[in-house]
C-alpha positions as CSV (number, residue, x, y, z in Angstrom):
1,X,0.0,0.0,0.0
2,X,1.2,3.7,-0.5
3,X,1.7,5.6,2.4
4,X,0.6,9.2,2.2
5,X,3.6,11.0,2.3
6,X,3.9,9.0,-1.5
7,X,-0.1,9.8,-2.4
8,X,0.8,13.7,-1.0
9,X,4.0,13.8,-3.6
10,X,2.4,12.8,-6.4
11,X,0.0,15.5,-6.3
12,X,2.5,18.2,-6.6
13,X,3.6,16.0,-9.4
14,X,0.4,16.5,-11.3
15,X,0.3,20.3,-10.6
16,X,3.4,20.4,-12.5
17,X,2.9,17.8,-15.6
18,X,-1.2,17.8,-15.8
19,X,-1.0,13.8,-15.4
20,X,0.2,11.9,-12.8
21,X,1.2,7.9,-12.5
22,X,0.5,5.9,-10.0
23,X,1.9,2.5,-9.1
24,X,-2.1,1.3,-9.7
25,X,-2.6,3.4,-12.8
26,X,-2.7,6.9,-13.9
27,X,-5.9,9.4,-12.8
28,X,-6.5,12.5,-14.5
29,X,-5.3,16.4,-12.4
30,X,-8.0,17.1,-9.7
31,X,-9.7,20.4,-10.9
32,X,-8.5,22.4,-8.2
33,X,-4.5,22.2,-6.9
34,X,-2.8,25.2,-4.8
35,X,0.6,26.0,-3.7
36,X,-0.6,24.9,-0.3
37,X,-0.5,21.0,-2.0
38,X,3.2,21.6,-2.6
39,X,5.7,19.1,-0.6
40,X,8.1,19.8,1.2
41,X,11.6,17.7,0.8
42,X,14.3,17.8,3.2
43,X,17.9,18.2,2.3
44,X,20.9,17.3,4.6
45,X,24.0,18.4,3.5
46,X,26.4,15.9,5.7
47,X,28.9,17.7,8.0
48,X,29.9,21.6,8.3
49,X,32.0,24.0,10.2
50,X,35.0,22.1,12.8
51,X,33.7,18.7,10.9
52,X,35.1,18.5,7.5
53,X,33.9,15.1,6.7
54,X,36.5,13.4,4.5
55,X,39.6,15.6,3.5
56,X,41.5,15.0,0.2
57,X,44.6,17.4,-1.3
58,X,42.9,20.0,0.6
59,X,39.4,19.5,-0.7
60,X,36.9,19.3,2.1
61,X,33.9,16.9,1.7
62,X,31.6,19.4,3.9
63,X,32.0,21.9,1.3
64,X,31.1,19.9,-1.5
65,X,28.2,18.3,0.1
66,X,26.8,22.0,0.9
67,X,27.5,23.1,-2.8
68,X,25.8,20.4,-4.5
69,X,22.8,20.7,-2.2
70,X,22.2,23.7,-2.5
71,X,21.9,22.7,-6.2
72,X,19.6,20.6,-5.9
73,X,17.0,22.1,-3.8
74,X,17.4,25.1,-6.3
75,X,15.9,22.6,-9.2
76,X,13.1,21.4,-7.1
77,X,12.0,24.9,-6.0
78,X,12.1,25.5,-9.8
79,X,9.8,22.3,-10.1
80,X,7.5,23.8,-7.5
81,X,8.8,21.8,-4.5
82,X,8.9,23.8,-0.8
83,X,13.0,22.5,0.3
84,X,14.2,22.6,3.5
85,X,17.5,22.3,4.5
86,X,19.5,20.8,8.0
87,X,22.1,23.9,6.8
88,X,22.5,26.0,3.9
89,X,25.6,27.6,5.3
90,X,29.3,26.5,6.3
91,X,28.4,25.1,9.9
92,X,28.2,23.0,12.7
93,X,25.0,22.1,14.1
94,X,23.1,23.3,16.5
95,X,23.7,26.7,14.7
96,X,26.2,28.9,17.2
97,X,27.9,26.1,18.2
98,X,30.8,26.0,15.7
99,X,33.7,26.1,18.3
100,X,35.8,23.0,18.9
101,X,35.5,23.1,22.7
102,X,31.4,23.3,21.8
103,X,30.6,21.1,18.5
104,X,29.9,17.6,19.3
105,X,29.2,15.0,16.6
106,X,27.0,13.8,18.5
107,X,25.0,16.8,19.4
108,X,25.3,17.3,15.6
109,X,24.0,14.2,14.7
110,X,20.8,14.5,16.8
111,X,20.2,17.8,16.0
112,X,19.5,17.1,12.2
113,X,17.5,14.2,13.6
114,X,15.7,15.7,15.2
115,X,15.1,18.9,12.9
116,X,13.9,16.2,9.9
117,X,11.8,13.9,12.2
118,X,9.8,17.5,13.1
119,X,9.5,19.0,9.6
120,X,7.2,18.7,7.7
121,X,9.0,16.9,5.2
122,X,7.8,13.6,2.6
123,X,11.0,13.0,1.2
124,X,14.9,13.0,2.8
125,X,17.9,13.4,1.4
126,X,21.3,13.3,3.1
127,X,24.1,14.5,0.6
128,X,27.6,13.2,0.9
129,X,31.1,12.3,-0.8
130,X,32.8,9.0,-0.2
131,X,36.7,8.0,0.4
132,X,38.6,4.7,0.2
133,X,42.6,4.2,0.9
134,X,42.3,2.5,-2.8
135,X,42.8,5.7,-5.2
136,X,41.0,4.2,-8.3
137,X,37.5,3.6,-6.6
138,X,35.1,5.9,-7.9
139,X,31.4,6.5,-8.9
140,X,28.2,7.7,-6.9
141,X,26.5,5.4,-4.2
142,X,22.8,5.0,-3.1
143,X,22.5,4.1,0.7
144,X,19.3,2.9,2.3
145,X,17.6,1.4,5.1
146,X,14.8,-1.0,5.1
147,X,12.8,0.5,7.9
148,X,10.7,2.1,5.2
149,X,9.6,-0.4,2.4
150,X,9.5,2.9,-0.1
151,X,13.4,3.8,0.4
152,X,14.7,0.8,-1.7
153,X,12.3,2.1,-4.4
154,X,13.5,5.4,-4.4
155,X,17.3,4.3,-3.9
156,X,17.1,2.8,-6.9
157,X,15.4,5.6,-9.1
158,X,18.7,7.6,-7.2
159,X,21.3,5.0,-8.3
160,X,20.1,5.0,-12.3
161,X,20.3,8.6,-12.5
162,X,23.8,8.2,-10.7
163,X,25.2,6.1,-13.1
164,X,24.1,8.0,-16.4
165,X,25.5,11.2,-14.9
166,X,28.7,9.7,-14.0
167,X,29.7,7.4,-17.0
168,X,33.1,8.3,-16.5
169,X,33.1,5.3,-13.8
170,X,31.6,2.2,-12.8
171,X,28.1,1.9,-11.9
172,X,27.6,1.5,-8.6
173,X,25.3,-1.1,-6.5
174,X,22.7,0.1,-4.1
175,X,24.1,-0.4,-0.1
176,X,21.8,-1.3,2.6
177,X,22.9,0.2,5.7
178,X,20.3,0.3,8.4
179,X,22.4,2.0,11.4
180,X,22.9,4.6,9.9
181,X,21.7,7.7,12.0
182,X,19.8,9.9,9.4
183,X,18.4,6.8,7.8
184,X,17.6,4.5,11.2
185,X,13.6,4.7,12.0
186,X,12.9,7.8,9.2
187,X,9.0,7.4,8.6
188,X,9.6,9.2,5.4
189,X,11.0,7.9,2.4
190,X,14.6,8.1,2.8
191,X,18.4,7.7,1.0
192,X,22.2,9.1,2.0
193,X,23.5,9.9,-1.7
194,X,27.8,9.2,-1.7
195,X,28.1,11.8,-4.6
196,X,31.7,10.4,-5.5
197,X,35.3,9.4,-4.2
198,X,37.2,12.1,-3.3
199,X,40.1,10.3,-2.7
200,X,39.8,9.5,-6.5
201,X,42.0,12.1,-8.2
202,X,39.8,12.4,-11.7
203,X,36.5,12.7,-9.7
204,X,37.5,14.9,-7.0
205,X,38.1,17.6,-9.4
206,X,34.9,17.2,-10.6
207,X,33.0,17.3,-7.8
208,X,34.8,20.6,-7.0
209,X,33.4,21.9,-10.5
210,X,30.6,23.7,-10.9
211,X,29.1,21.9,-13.9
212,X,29.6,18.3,-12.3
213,X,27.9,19.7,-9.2
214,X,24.6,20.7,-11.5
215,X,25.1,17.5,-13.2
216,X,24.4,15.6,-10.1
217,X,22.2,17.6,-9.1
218,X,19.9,17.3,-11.9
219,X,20.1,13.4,-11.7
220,X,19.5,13.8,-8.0
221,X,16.4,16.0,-9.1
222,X,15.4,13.5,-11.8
223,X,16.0,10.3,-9.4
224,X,13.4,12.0,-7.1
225,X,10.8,12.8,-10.3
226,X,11.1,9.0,-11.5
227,X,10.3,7.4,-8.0
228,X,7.6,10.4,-8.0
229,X,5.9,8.5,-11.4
230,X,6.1,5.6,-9.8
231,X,9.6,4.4,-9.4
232,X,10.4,3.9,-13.0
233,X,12.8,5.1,-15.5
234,X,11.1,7.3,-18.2
């Protein structure tokens, strides 16, 4: 069965296309549909201010996760989504609390937790870059958790847009990781995007580009559009 955060998304998909597909068929636009129908998707752009994430040659993974996030919530505004955001700035979380001898990871942690579980959000996105000691690995990674039967689904639409946009290396299976923290007991359909390596020299300098950045971004966007149509490539 669909759960209404899915029913609730499609609707702001018919607003924008006039025709919407279900997973039991397709049903015409209702006459009437506001901007107050519009839903809202949550963005988490993975670390900030004294947490760097991964560091490579100097290039931070914080900074790159922020960049492309801030992307991609600027497509889906343009597709008439409301976007919400755990940061939109270079920080540490709660915002204020960017000193060393303040910022926990922990507080961190729970803070976007908690800021996501309390939105009003349908969909979730946590935005990060991946490192391996092993230069060569590269390519963009869907994780997911199966405490929500819709987040495989949408990993998936994720992982196919992944791949076309990064042709340059391998595709990449789908990872089930249930412990992770911003995945672990989300209601709402859920998925932590590894953008790329950046411990792989060719990629990192394109995910410090501009036009890569919008180019995952716009998969990203699409990924979210095909599980929207009912989780298949169109």
């Amino acid at each position: 069965m669909r759960n209404k955060a899915i029913i609730f998304l499609s609707l702001i998909l018919v607003a924008a296309l006039f025709i919407t597909s279900f997973r039991k068929g397709k049903k015409s636009l209702p006459a009437t549909v506001t901007l107050g129908d519009m839903a809202v998707i949550m963005i988490d752009p993975g670390h900030g201010g004294p947490d760097p994430g991964a560091v490579s040659e100097g290039i931070r993974e914080a900074d790159i996760n922020l960049q492309i996030s801030l992307k991609l919530g600027e497509i889906l505004a343009q597709k008439g989504f409301c976007v919400l955001f755990t940061r939109k700035i270079d920080e540490g979380l709660p915002p204020g609390g960017n000193g060393e001898d303040i910022w926990q990871k922990t507080g961190d942690m729970g803070y976007r937790k908690k800021t996501v579980l309390e939105s009003s959000a349908c969909l979730f996105l946590s935005i990060h870059q991946n490192s391996y000691k092993d230069s060569s690995v590269g390519g963009a990674q869907i994780w997911y958790s199966e405490c929500n039967e819709e987040n495989k689904i949408l990993a998936q639409c994720l992982q196919a847009r992944l791949n076309e946009a990064c042709e340059l290396f391998e595709d990449r299976a789908l990872q089930r990781r249930d412990e992770l923290i911003m995945l672990k007991d989300n209601p709402m359909p859920s998925a932590l995007v590894e953008c790329g390596f950046i411990t792989n020299f060719k990629e990192r300098n394109l995910l410090s580009s501009e036009d890569y950045q919008l180019r995952l971004a716009q998969a990203l966007a699409e990924g979210i559009m095909d599980y929207l149509k009912g989780g298949e490539i169109i």
